[in-house]
PyMOL CGO cylinders between C-alpha atoms (Angstrom):
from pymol import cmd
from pymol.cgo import CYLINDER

trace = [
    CYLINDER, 114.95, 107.58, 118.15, 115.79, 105.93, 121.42, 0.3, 1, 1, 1, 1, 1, 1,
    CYLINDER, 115.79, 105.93, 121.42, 116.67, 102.12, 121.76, 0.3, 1, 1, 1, 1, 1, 1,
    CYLINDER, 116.67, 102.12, 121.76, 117.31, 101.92, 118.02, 0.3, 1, 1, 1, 1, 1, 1,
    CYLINDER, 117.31, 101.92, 118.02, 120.31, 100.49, 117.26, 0.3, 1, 1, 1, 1, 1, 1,
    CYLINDER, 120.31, 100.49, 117.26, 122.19, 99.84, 113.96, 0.3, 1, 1, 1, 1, 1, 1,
    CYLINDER, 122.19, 99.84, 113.96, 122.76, 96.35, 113.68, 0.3, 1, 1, 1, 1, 1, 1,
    CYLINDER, 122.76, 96.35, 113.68, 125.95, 94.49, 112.31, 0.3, 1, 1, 1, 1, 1, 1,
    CYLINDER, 125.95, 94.49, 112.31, 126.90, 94.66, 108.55, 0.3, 1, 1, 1, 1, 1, 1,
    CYLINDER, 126.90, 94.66, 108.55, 123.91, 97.41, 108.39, 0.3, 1, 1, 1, 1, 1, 1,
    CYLINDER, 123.91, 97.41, 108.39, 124.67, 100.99, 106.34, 0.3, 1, 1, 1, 1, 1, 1,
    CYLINDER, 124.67, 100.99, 106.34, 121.80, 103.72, 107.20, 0.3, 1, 1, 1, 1, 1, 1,
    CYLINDER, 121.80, 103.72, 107.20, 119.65, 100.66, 109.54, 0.3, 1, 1, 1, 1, 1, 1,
    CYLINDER, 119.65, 100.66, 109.54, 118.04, 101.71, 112.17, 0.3, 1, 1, 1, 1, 1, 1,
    CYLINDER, 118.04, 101.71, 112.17, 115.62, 98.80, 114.13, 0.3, 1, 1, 1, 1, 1, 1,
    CYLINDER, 115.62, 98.80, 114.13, 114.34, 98.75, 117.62, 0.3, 1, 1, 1, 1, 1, 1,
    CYLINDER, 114.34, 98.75, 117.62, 113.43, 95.02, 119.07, 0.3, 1, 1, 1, 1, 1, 1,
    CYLINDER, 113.43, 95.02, 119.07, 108.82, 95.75, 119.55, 0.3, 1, 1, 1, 1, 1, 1,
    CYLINDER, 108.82, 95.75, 119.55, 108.50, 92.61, 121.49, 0.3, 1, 1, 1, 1, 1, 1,
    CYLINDER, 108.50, 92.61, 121.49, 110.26, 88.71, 121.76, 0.3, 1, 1, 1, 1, 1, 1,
    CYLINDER, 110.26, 88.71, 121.76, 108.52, 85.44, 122.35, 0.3, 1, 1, 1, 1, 1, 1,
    CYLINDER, 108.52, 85.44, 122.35, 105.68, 85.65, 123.66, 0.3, 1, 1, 1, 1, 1, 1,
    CYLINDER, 105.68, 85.65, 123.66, 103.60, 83.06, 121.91, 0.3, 1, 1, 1, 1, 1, 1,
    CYLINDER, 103.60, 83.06, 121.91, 101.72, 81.49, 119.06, 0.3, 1, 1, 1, 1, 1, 1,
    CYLINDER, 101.72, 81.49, 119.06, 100.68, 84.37, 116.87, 0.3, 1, 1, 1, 1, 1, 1,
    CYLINDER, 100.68, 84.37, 116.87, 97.07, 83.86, 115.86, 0.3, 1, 1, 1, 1, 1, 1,
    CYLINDER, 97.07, 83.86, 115.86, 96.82, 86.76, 113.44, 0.3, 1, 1, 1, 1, 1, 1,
    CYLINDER, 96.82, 86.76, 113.44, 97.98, 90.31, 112.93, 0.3, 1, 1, 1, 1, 1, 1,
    CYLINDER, 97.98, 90.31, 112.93, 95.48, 93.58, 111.81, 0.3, 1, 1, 1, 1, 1, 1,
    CYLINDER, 95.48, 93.58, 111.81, 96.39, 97.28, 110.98, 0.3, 1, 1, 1, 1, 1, 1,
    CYLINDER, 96.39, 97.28, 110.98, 94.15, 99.48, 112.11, 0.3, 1, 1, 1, 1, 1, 1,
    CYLINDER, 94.15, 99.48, 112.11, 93.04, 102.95, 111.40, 0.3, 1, 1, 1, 1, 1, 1,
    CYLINDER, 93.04, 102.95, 111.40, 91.68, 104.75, 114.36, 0.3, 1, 1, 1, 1, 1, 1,
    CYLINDER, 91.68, 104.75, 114.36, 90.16, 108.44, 113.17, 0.3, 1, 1, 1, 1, 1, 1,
    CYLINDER, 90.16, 108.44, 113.17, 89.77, 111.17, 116.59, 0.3, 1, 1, 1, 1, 1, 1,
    CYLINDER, 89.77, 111.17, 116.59, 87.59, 109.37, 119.24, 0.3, 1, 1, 1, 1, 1, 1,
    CYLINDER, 87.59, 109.37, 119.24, 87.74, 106.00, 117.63, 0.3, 1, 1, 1, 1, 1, 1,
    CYLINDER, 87.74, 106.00, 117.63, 89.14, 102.73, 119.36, 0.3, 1, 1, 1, 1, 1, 1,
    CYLINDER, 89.14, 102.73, 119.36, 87.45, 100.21, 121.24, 0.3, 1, 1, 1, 1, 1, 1,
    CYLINDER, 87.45, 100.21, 121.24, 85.23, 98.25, 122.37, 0.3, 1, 1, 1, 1, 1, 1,
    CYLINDER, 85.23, 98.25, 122.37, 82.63, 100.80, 124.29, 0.3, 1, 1, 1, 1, 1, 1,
    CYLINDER, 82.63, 100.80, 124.29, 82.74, 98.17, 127.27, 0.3, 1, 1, 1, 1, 1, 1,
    CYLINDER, 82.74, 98.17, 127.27, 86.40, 96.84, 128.35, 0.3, 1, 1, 1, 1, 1, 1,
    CYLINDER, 86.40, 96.84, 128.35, 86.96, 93.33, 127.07, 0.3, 1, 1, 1, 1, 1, 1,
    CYLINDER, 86.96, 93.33, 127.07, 88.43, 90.01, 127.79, 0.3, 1, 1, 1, 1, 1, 1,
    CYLINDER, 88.43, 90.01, 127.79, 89.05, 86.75, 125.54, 0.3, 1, 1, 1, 1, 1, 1,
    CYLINDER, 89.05, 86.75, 125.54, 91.45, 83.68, 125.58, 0.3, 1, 1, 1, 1, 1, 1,
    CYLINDER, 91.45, 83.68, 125.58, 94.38, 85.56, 123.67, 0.3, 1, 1, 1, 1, 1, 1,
    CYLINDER, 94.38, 85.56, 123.67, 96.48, 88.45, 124.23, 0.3, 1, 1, 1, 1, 1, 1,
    CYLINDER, 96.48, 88.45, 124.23, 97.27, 91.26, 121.60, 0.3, 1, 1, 1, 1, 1, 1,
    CYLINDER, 97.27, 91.26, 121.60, 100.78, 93.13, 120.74, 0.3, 1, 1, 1, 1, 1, 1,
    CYLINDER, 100.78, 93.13, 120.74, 99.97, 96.55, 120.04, 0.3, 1, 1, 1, 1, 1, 1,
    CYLINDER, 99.97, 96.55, 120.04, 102.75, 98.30, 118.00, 0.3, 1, 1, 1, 1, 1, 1,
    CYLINDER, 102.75, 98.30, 118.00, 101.45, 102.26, 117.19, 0.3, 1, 1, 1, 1, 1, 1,
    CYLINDER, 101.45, 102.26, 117.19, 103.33, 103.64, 113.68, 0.3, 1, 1, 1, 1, 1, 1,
    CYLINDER, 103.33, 103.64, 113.68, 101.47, 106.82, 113.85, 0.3, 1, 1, 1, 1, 1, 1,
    CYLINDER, 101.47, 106.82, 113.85, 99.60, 109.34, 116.64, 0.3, 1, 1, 1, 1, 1, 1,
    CYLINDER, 99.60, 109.34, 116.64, 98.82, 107.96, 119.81, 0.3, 1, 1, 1, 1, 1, 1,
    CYLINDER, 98.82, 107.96, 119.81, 96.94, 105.03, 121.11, 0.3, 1, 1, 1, 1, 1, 1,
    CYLINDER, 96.94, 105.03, 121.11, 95.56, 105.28, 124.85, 0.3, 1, 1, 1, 1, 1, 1,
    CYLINDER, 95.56, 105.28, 124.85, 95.19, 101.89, 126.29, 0.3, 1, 1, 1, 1, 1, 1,
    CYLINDER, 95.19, 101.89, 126.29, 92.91, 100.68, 129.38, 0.3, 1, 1, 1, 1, 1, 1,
    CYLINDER, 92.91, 100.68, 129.38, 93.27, 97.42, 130.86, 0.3, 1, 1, 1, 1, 1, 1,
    CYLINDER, 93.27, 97.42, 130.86, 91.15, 97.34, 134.14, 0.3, 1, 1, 1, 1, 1, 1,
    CYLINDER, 91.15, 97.34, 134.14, 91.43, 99.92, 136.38, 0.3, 1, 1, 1, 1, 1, 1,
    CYLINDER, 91.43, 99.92, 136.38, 94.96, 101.33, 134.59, 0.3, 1, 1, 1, 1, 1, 1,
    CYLINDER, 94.96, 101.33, 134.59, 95.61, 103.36, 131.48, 0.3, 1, 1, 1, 1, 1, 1,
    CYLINDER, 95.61, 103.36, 131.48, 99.01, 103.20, 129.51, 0.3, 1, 1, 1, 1, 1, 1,
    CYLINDER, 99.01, 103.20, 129.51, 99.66, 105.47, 126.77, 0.3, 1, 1, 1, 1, 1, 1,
    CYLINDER, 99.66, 105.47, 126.77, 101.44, 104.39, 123.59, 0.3, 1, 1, 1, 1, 1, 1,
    CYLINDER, 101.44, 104.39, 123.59, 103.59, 106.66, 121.44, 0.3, 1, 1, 1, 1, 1, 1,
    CYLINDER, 103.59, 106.66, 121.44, 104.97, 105.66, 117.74, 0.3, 1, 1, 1, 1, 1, 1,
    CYLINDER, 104.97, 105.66, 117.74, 107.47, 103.26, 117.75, 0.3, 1, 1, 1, 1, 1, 1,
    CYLINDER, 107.47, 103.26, 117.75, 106.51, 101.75, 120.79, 0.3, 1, 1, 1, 1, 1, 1,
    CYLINDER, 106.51, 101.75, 120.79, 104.14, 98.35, 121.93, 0.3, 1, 1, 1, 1, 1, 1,
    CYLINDER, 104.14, 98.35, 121.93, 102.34, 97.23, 124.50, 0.3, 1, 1, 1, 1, 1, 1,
    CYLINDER, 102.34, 97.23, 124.50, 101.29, 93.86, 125.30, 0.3, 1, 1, 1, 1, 1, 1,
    CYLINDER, 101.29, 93.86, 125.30, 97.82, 93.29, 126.41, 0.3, 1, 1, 1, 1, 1, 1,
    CYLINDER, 97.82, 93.29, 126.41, 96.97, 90.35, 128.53, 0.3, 1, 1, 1, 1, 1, 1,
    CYLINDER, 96.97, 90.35, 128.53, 93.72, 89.16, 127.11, 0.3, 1, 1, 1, 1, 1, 1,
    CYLINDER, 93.72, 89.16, 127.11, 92.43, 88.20, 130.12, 0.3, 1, 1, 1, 1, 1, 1,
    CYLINDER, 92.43, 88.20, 130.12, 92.65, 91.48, 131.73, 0.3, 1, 1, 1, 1, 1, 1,
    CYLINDER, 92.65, 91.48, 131.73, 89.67, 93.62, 130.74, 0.3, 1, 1, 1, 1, 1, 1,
    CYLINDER, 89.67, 93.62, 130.74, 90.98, 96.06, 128.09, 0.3, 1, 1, 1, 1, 1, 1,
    CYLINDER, 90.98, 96.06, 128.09, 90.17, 98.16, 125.26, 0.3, 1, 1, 1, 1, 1, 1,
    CYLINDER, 90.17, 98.16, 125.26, 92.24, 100.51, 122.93, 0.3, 1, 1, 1, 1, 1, 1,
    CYLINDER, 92.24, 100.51, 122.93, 92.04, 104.54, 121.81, 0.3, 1, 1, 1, 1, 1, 1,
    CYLINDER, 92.04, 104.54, 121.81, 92.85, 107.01, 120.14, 0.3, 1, 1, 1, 1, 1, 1,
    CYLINDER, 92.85, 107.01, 120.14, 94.67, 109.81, 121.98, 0.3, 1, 1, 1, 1, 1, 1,
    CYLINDER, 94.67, 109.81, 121.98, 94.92, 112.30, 119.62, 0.3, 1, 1, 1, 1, 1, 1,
    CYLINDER, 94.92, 112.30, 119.62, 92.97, 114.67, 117.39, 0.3, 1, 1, 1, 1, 1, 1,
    CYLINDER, 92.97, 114.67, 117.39, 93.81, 113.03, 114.35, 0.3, 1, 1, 1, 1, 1, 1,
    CYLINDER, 93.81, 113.03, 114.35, 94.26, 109.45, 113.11, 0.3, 1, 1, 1, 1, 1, 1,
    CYLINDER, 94.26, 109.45, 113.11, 96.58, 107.01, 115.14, 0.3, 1, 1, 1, 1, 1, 1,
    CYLINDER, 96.58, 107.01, 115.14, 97.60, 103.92, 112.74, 0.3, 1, 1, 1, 1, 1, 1,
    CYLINDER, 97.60, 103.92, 112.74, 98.92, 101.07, 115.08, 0.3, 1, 1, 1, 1, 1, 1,
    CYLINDER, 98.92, 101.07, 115.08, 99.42, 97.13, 114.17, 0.3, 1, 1, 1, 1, 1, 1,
    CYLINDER, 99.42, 97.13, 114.17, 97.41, 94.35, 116.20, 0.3, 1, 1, 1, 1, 1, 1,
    CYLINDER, 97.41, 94.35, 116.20, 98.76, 91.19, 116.59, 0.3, 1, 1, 1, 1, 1, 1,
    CYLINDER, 98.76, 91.19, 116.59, 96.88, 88.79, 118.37, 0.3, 1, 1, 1, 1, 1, 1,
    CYLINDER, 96.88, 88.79, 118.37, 98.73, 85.76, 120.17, 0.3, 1, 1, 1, 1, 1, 1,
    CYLINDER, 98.73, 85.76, 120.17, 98.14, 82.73, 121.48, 0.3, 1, 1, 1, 1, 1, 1,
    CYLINDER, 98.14, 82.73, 121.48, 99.14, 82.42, 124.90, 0.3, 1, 1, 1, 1, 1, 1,
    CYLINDER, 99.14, 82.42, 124.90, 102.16, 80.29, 126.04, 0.3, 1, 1, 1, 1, 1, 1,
    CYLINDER, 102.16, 80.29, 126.04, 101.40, 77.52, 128.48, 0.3, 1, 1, 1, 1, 1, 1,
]
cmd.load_cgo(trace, "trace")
């Protein structure tokens, strides 16, 4: 369980920070993704930015011309205005958290 740490007064606590400020959050989504789910088919682009957290499996993510896997317990943060989409990596279902956010300016 790297980077968790127990924090003070805390019996049994284990938390690991996902992300800080980063902006207005807009909304937030779980999704499911079964074996060769994800998307959109085309990479993407809009005026907000996401925080992907993954709970379970595997999510591969493309933004442009890179690809950055995501394992449980870790995030990513997507600039929106990169062109990006999100995957499954696995052969079974990946359950991650979306939240969308406004960006600062």
């Amino acid at each position: 369980m790297k980077d968790f740490v127990t924090p003070p007064d805390h019996i049994n606590f284990l938390a690991k920070k996902l992300f800080g400020n980063c902006g207005e959050i807009v909304d937030c989504s779980i999704a499911y993704l079964e074996a060769n789910g994800g998307g959109p088919a085309n990479l993407h682009t809009h005026e907000h930015s996401h925080v992907f957290i993954v709970i379970e499996g595997q999510a591969k993510v493309l933004m442009d011309s890179a690809e950055k896997i995501v394992n449980p317990n870790e995030s990513i943060l997507v600039d929106g205005g990169i062109p990006h989409s999100v995957w499954n990596n696995t052969d079974s279902r990946t359950v991650m958290i979306g939240i969308s956010i406004r960006n600062k300016r």
